[in-house]
C-alpha positions in Angstrom: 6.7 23.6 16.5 6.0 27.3 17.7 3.8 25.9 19.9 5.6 24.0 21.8 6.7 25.4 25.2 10.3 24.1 26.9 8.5 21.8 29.3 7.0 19.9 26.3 10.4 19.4 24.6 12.7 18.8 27.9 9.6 15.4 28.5 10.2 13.4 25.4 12.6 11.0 26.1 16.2 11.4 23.8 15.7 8.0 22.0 12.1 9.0 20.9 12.5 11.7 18.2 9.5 10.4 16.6 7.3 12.5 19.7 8.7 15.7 18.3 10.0 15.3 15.1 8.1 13.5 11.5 10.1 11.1 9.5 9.8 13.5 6.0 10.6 16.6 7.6 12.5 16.7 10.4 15.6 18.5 9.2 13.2 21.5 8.5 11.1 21.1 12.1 15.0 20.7 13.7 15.8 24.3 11.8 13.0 25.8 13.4 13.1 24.8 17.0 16.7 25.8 16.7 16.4 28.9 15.4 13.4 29.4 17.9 15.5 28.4 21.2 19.3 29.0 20.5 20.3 31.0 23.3 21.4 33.6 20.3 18.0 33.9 19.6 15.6 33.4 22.8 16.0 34.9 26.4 14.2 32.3 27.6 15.6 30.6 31.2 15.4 27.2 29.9 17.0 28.0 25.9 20.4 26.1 26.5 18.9 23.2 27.7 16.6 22.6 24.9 18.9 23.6 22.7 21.0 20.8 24.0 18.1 18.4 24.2 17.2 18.9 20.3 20.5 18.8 19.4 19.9 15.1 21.0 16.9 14.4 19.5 18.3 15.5 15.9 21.0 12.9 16.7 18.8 10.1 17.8 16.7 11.1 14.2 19.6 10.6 12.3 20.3 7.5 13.6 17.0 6.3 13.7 16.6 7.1 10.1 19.8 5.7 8.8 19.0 2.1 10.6 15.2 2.1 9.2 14.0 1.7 13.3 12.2 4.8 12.9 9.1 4.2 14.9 5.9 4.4 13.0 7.9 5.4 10.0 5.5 3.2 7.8 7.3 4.2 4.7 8.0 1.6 1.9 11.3 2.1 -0.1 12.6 0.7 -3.5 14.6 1.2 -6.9 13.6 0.4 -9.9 14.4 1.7 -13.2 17.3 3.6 -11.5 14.8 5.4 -9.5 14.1 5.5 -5.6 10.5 5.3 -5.0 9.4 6.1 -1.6 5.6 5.3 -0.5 3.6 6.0 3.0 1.3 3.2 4.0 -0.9 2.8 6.5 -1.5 -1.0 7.2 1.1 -4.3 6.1 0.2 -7.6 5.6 1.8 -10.4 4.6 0.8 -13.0 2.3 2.0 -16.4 0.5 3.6 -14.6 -2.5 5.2 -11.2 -0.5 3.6 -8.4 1.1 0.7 -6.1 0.8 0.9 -2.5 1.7 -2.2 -0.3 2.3 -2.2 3.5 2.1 -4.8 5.9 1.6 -4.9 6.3 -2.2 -2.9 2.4 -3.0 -2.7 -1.2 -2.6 1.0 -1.9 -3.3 1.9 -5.9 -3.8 5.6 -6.5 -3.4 5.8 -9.8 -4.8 8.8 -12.0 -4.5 10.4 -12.8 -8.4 9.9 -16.0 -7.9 6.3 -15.8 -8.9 6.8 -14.4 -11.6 4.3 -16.3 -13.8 1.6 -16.0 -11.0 2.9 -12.4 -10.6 2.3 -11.8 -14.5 -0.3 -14.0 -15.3 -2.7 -11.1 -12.6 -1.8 -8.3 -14.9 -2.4 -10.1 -18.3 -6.1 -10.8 -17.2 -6.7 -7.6 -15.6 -5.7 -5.6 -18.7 -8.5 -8.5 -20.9 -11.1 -7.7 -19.2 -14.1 -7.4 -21.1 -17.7 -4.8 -20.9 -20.9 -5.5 -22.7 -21.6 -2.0 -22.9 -21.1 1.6 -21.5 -23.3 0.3 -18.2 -21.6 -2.5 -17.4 -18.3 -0.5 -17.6 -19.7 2.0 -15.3 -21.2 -0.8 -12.9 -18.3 -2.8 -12.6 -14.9 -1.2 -13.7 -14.7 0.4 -10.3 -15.1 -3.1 -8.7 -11.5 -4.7 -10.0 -7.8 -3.6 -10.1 -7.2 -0.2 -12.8 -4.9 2.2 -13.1 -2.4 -0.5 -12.0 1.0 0.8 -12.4 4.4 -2.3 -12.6 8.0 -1.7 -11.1 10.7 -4.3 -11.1 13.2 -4.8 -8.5 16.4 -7.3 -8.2 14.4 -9.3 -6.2 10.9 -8.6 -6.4 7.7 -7.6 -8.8 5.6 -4.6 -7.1 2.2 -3.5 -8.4 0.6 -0.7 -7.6 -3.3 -0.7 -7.6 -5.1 2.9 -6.6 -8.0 3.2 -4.6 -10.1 5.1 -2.9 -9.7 6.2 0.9 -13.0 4.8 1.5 -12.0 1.5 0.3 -10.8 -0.8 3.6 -9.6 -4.4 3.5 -12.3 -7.3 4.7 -10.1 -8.9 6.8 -8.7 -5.3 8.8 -12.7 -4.8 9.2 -13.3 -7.8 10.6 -10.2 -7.6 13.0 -11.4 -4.6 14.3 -15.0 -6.0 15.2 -13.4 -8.4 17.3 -13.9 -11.3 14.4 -16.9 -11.1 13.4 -19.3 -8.6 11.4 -22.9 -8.0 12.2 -25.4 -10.2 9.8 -26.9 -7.3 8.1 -23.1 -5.8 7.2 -22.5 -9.5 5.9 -25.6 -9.3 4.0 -24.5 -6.2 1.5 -21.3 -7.6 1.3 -22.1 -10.6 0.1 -24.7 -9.0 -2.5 -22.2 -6.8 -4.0 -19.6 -9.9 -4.7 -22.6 -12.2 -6.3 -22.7 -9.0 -8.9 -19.3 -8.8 -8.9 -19.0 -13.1 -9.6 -21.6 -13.0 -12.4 -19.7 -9.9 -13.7 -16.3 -12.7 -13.8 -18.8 -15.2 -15.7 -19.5 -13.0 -18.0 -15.8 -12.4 -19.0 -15.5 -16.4 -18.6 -12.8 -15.9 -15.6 -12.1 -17.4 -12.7 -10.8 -15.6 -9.8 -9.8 -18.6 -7.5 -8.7 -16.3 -4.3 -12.1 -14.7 -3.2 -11.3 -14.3 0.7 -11.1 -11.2 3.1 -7.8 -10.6 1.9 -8.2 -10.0 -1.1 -11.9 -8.0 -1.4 -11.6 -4.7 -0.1 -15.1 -2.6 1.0 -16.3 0.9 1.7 -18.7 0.9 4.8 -19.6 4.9 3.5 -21.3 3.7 0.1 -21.9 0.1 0.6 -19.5 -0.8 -2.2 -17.5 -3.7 -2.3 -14.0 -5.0 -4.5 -12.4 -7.3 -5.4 -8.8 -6.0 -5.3 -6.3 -8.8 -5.0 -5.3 -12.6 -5.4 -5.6 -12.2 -9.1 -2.4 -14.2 -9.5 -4.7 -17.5 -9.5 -7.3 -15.7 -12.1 -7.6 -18.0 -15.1 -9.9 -18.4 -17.9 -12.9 -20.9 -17.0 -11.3 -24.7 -18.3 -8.2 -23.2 -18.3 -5.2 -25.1 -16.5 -4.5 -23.6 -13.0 -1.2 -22.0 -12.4 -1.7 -22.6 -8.6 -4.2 -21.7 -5.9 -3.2 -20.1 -2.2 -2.9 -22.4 0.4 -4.9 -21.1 3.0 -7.5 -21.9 0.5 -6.9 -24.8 -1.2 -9.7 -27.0 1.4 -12.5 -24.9 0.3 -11.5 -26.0 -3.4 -13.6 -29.4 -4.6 -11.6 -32.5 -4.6 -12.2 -32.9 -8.7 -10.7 -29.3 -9.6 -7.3 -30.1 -7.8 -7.2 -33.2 -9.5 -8.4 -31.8 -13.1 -5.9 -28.8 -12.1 -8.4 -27.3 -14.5 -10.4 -23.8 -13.1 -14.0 -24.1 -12.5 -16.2 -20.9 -12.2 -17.9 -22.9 -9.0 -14.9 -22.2 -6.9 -15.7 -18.5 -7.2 -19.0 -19.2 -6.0 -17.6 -21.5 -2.7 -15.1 -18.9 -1.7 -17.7 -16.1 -2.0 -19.7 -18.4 0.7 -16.4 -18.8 2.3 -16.1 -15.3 3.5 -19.3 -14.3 4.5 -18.9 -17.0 6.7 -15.5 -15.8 7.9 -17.2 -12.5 8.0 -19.6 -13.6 10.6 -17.3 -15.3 12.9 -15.4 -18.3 11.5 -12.5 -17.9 10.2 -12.1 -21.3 9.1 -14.8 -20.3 5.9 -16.4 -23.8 6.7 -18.9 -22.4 9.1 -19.1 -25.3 11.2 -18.4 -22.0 14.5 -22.0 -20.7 13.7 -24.0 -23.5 14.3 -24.4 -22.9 17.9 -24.7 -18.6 17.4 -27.9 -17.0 18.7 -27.3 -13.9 16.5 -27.3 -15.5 13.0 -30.7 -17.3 11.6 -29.7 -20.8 11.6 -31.5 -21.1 7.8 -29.0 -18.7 6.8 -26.1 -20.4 8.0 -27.2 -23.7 6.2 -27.8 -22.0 3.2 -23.8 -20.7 3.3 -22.6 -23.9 4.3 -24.0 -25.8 1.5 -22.3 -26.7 -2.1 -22.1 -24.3 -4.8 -23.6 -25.5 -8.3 -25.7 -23.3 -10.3 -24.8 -20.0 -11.9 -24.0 -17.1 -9.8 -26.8 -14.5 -11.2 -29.2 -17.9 -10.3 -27.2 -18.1 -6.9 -27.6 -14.6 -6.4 -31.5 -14.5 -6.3 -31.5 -17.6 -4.2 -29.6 -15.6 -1.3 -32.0 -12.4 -2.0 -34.6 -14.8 -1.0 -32.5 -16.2 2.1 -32.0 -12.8 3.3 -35.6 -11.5 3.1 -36.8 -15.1 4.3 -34.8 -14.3 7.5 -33.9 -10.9 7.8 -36.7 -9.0 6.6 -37.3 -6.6 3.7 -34.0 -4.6 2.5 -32.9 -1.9 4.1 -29.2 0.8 5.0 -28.1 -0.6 7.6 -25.5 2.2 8.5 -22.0 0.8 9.4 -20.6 3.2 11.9 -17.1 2.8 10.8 -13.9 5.4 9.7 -11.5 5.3 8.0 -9.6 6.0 10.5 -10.5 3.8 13.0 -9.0 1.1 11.0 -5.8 3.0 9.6 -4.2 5.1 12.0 
């Protein structure tokens, strides 16, 4: 704000206070520039008419601010418990239950009440999940939802998940490759969610929603989660509560009509979104027949049905990816944070 010279302020248009001012504080930055400029204060040729021209921009602000058209204001805002929670996020997405909100440190899922069960049924398993041992817990605890924190609304059931800033959504990394990710970035992906799939046998559960919206991954450390859809999570046998839509053609034809969850599904979904991850969005792979960049072996592997146990599944696609790719090695994903969340 000292900074700023009169040509600078006299530019930004009076129905953009968002140029000058930022959303939190711009009754403090208004003080300032006022104090700076008032004709009381500065000697400077051009200190009435920025004066006049903050004055302007204060209004605009106010208005802005009080109608919620603030531009880039990226701020979430609700009540609960008669308290106002206020949260910045850097991406939104919608999805079939409500809305998903991603800032630096959070995953916020604003659910509608309505799905309730689902809604309740994702924080029941999440706080049964199980460890073998002190290894395990260290291996995998990061992987999943923790230090998940519930608010209730009139309308709405919002749940808080923190994460690292490391930590970016598939899908908003994908998106910003243009649709598709390189073969050797699919590759550790889809590693890390095999562990994290036999870690879900192990506690008998079923996660049903395995997709690029829901697994979150950190191009830094090569680390991958499985943050949302935990809604359709059910014990393996157990009835289903329901399953998302945009999924519900990779599930096989006798689970929908059993309505009973089978740890397989896991297992096709995980296929699923590598193959979104390297082009087709559709998780059928049916796009990367004809691509020159992906071994066609590879592709065929993907494509085919899921029926053994994911730790046996897992060495399988070790062997499909030294078979075509070579011998293991950091592949470096030249990726910010802040290329993807602005």
């Amino acid at each position: 704000m000292i900074t700023l010279t009169a040509e600078h302020i006299l530019l930004i248009p009076k129905d953009h206070p968002e140029k000058l001012f930022t959303y939190d504080n711009y009754v403090k930055e208004s003080r300032l520039l006022l104090k700076i400029w008032h004709p009381d204060h500065s000697i400077h040729p051009q200190s009435h008419a920025v004066t006049i021209h903050v004055l302007e921009l204060i209004k605009s602000a106010k208005y802005k601010i009080s109608n919620n058209t603030w531009t880039n204001n990226a701020i979430l805002e609700f009540r609960a418990n008669d308290t106002t929670y206020r949260l910045h996020y850097k991406k939104h997405h919608k999805f079939e239950l409500g809305d998903m909100y991603i800032s630096d440190t959070k995953i916020i899922y604003v659910v509608d009440i309505k799905y309730k069960k689902l809604f309740y049924n994702a924080v029941n398993n999440l706080g049964h999940v199980k460890y073998a041992d002190d290894h395990m817990k260290l291996q995998f605890q990061p992987c999943i939802p923790k230090s998940s924190t519930v608010y209730t609304t009139d309308n709405n059931l919002i749940l808080l998940i923190n994460k690292t800033r490391d930590m970016l959504l598939l899908q908003d990394v994908i998106d910003h490759f243009n649709g598709k990710l390189d073969v050797k970035h699919t590759a550790w992906v889809v590693s890390r969610l095999y562990n994290i799939s036999a870690f879900l046998e192990y506690n008998k559960l079923v996660h049903n929603a395995i997709s690029p919206m829901t697994v979150f991954i950190s191009p830094v450390c090569h680390t991958v989660c499985l943050y949302g859809g935990w809604w359709y999570s059910r014990k393996n046998d157990e009835k289903l509560l329901g399953v998302p839509g945009n999924l519900i053609n990779m599930f096989p034809k006798d689970v929908i009509s059993k309505k009973l969850a089978d740890s397989k599904v896991d297992r096709l979904l995980l296929k699923g979104t590598a193959i979104a991850a390297l082009g087709d969005e559709t998780m059928v792979g049916s796009k990367l027949l004809t691509s020159k960049n992906i071994p066609a072996g590879l592709i065929n592997w993907l494509r085919q049905p899921s029926t053994t146990k994911a730790s046996t599944e897992y060495k399988d696609w070790s062997s499909i990816l030294v078979k075509y790719l070579g011998p293991r090695t950091f592949t470096k994903l030249d990726l910010s944070v802040d290329d993807i969340y602005k």
